[in-house]
C-alpha positions as CSV (number, residue, x, y, z in Angstrom):
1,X,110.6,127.3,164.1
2,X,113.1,129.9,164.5
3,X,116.3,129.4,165.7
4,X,116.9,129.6,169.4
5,X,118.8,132.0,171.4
6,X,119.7,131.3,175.1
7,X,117.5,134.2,176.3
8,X,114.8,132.3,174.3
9,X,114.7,129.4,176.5
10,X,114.7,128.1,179.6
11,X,116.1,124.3,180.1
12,X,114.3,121.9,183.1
13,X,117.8,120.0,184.1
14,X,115.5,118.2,186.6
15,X,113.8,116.0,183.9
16,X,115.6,117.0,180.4
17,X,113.0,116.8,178.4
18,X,110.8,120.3,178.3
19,X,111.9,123.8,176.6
20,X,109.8,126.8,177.0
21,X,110.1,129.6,174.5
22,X,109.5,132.6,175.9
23,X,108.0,134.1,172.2
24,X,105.0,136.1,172.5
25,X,103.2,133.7,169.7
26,X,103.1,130.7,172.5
27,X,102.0,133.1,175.5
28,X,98.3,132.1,177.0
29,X,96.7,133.4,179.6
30,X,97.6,130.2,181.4
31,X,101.5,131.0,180.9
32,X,104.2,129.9,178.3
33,X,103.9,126.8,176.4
34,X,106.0,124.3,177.0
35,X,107.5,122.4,173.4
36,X,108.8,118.9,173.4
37,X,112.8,119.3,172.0
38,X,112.4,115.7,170.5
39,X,110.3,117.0,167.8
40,X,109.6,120.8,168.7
41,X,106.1,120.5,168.9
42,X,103.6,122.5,171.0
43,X,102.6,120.3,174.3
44,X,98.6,121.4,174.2
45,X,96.4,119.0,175.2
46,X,96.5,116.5,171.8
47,X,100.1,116.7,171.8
48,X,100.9,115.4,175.2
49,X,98.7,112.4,174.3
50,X,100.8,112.4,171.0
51,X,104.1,112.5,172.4
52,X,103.8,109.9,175.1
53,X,102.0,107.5,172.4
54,X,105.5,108.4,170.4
55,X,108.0,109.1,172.3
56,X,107.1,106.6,175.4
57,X,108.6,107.2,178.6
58,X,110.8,109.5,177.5
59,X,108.4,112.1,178.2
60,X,108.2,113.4,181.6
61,X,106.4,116.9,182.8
62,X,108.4,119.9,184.0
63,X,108.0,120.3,187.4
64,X,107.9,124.6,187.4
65,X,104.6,125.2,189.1
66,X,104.9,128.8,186.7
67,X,103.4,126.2,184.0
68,X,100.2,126.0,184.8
69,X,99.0,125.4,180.8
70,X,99.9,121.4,181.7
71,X,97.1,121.4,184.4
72,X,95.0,123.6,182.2
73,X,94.9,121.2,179.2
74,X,95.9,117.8,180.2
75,X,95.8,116.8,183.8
76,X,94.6,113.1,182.3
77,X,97.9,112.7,180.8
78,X,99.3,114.7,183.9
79,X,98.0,112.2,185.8
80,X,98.5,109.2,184.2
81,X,102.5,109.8,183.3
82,X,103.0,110.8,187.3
83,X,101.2,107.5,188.0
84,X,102.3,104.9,185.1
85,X,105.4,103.2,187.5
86,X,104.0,102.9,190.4
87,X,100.9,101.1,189.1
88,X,101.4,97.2,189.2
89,X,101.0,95.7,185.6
90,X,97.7,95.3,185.5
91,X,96.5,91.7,184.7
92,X,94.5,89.9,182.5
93,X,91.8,87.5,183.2
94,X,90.9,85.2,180.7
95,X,86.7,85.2,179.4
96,X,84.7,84.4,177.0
97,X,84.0,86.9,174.6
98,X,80.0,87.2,174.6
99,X,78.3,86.5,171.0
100,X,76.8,90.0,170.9
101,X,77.4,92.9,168.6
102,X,76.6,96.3,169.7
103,X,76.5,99.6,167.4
104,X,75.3,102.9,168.2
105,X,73.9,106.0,166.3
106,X,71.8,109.3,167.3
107,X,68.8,107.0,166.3
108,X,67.1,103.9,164.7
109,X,68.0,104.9,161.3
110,X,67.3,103.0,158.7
111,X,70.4,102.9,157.0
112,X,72.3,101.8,159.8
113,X,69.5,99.4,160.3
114,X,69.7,97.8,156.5
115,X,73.6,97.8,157.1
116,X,73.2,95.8,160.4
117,X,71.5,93.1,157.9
118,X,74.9,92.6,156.4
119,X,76.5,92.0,160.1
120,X,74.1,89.5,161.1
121,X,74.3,87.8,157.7
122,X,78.0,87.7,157.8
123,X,77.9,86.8,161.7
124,X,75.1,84.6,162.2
125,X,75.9,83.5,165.6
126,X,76.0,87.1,167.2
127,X,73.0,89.1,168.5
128,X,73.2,92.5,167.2
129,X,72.1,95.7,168.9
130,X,72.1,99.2,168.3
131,X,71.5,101.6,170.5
132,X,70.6,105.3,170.0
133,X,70.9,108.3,172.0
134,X,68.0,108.1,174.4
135,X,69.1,104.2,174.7
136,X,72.7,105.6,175.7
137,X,71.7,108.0,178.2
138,X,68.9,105.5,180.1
139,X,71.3,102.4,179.7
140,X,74.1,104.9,181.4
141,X,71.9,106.2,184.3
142,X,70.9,103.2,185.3
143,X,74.0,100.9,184.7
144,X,76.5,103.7,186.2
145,X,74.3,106.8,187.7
146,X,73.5,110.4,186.7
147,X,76.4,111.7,186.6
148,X,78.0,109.5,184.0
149,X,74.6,110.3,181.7
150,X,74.3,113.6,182.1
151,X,78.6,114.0,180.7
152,X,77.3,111.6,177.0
153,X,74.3,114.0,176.8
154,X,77.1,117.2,177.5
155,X,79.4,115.7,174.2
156,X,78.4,118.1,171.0
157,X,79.6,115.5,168.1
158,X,78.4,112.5,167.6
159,X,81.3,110.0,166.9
160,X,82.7,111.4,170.6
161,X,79.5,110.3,172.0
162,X,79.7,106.9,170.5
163,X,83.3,106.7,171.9
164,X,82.4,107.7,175.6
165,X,79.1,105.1,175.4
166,X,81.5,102.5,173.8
167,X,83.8,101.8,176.8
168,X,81.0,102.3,179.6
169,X,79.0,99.4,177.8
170,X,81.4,97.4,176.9
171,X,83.4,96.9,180.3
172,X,79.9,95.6,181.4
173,X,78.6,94.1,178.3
174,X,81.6,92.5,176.7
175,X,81.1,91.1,173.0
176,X,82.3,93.0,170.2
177,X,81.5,96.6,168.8
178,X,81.9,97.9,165.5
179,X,81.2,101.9,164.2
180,X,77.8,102.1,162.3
181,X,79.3,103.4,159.4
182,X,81.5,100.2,158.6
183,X,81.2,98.3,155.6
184,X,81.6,94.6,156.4
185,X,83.0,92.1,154.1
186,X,83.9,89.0,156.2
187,X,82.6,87.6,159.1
188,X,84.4,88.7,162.4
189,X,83.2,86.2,164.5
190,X,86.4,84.9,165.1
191,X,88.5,87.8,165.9
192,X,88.4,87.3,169.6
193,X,91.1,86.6,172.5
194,X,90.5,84.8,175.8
195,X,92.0,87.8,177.8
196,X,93.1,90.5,175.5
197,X,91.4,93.7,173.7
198,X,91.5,92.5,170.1
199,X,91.1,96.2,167.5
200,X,92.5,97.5,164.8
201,X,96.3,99.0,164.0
202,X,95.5,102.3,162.9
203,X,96.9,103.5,159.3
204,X,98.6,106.2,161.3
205,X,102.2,105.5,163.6
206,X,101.8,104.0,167.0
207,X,97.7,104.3,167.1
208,X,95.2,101.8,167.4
209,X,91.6,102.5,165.5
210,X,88.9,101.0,167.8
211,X,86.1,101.2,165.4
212,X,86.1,97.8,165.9
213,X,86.7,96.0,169.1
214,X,86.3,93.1,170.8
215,X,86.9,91.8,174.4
216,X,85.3,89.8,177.5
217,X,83.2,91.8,180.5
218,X,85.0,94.1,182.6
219,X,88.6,94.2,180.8
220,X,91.3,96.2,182.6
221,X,91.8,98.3,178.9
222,X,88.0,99.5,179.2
223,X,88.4,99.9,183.3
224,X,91.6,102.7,182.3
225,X,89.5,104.0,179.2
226,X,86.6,105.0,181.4
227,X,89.2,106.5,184.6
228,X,90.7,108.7,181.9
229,X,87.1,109.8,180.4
230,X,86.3,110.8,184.6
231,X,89.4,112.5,185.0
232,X,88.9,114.5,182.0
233,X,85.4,115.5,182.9
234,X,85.6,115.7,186.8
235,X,88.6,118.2,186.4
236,X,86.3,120.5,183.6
237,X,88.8,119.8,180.9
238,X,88.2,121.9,177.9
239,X,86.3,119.8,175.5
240,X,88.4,119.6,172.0
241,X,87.4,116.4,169.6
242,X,90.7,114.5,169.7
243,X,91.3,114.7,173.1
244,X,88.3,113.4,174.2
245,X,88.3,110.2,171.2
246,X,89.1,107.2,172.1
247,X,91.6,106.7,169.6
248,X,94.2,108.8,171.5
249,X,92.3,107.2,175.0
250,X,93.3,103.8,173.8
251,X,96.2,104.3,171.9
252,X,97.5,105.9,175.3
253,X,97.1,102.7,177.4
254,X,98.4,100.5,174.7
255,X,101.3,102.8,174.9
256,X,101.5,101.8,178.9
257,X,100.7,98.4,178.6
258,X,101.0,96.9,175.3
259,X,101.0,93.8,176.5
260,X,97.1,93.9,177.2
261,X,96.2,94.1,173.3
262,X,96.7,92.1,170.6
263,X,95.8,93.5,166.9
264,X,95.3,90.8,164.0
265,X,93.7,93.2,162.0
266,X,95.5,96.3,160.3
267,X,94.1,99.8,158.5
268,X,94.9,101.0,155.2
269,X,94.2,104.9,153.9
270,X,93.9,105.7,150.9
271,X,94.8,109.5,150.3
272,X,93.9,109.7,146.5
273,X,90.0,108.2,147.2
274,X,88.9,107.9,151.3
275,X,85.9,105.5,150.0
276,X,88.4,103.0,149.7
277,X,90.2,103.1,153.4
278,X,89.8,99.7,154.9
279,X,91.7,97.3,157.1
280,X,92.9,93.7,156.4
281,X,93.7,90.4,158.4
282,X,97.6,89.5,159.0
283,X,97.2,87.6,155.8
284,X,96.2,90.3,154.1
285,X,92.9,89.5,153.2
286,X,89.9,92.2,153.4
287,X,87.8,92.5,156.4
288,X,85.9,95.3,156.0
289,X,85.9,98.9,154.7
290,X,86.0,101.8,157.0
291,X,82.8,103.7,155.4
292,X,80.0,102.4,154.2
293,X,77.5,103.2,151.0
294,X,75.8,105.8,153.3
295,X,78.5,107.7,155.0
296,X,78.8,111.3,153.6
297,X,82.3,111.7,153.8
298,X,81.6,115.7,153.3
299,X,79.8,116.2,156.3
300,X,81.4,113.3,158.6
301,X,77.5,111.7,159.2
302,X,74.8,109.9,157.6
């Protein structure tokens, strides 16, 4: 970025934390981007949730009604920051965590059949299902109502549609979930908590990676998950892939109330060869690789 002139920017002494550069490069028709001046970075919609997942409560929202590009792109985060303190810490309840595993895919394909094999070998005690599109949309519109269907048929990618499905069954259903294209290698039967969401630390800073999950009925990290997936949809939020994952979803709430998760399980990428990504126990033995034998790592699908 280039270096900044006075007449470049305009300072917001009433929070101290927003710049906007008045460059021609960050106009939009919704106004002047605002840029964070801990790390310079352009506040769309991906890098709100990014900031506040880094950057914690230092980041507030300028007030300037002239910046309408926070409304625009993230009036979940909007929202949410506005709201964090005067919420009461929400509170866990303790449950059993249900002996079921549920995946889900566009279809019953047999891949991701034959892989479920290796689940229910490794976790004899759990009762696997997996459910596909049409499964999604009639277990949504009659467990929630029409509206909540119709948005998981509006999604265009796949592994977004999976996220949105996840948290709505889930917070009924309880058990534990796992991504279809996961390679298994040890049981996870015991990965559970009596009253918090047990996932994955993600490979990358201050994220969580719930491709695998596990929790009782109706927990309060699911209950926030799905409020933010209604804002985001209710307000017609332009649909971009991150922002609508549940990886930034949930790494935002942990980032509120960490105290609600617990993660004994931790991801490892590997840059020079992405076949062998996977994630270990505390102890550092392996759990399970991220992609399975029939994930096409080209085209992001089966």
């Amino acid at each position: 970025m280039t270096e900044k002139s006075q007449e470049d920017i305009e300072y917001y002494s009433n929070n101290g934390i927003f710049e906007t550069f008045k460059k021609s490069h960050v106009i939009t028709p919704h106004g002047y981007i605002p840029f964070c001046n801990i790390c310079e970075a352009p506040l769309t919609a991906l890098n709100y949730f990014d900031e506040f997942i880094w950057n914690g409560n230092k980041v507030t929202l300028p007030t300037d009604t002239s910046l309408v590009e926070i409304e625009h792109y993230s009036p979940s985060l909007e929202q949410m920051i506005l709201s964090a303190k005067k919420l009461p810490k929400p509170a866990l309840e303790k449950k059993k965590v249900p002996k079921k595993l549920m995946m889900t895919y566009k279809n019953q394909d047999h891949n991701v059949l034959n892989m479920m094999k290796k689940w229910a070998k490794l976790n004899p005690s759990l009762e696997l299902k997996l459910y596909d599109d049409n499964q999604c949309y009639i277990y949504l519109y009659q467990n929630y109502n029409e509206t909540v269907a119709d948005r998981f048929m509006r999604i265009p990618d796949g592994p977004i549609k999976a996220d949105y499905f996840r948290v709505h069954y889930m917070y009924l259903e309880g058990g534990f979930y796992a991504d279809c294209d996961i390679n298994p290698i040890e049981s996870v039967e015991t990965l559970i908590s009596e009253d918090k969401f047990v996932t994955i630390e993600s490979a990358n800073e201050n994220e969580i990676n719930p491709m695998f999950f596990s929790c009782g009925e109706k927990h309060i990290v699911l209950s926030l998950a799905i409020s933010i997936y209604d804002i985001l949809f209710s307000r017609n939020v332009d649909y971009f892939y991150w922002d609508f994952s549940i990886v930034k979803n949930l790494s935002f709430i942990r980032k509120l109330y960490p105290f609600i998760f617990e993660t004994p399980l931790v991801e490892t990428i590997v840059d020079q060869n992405r076949d062998s990504d996977h994630v270990k126990d505390r102890s550092g033995k392996l759990v399970m690789y991220n992609r399975n034998e029939y994930y096409d790592k080209i085209k992001h699908k089966y």
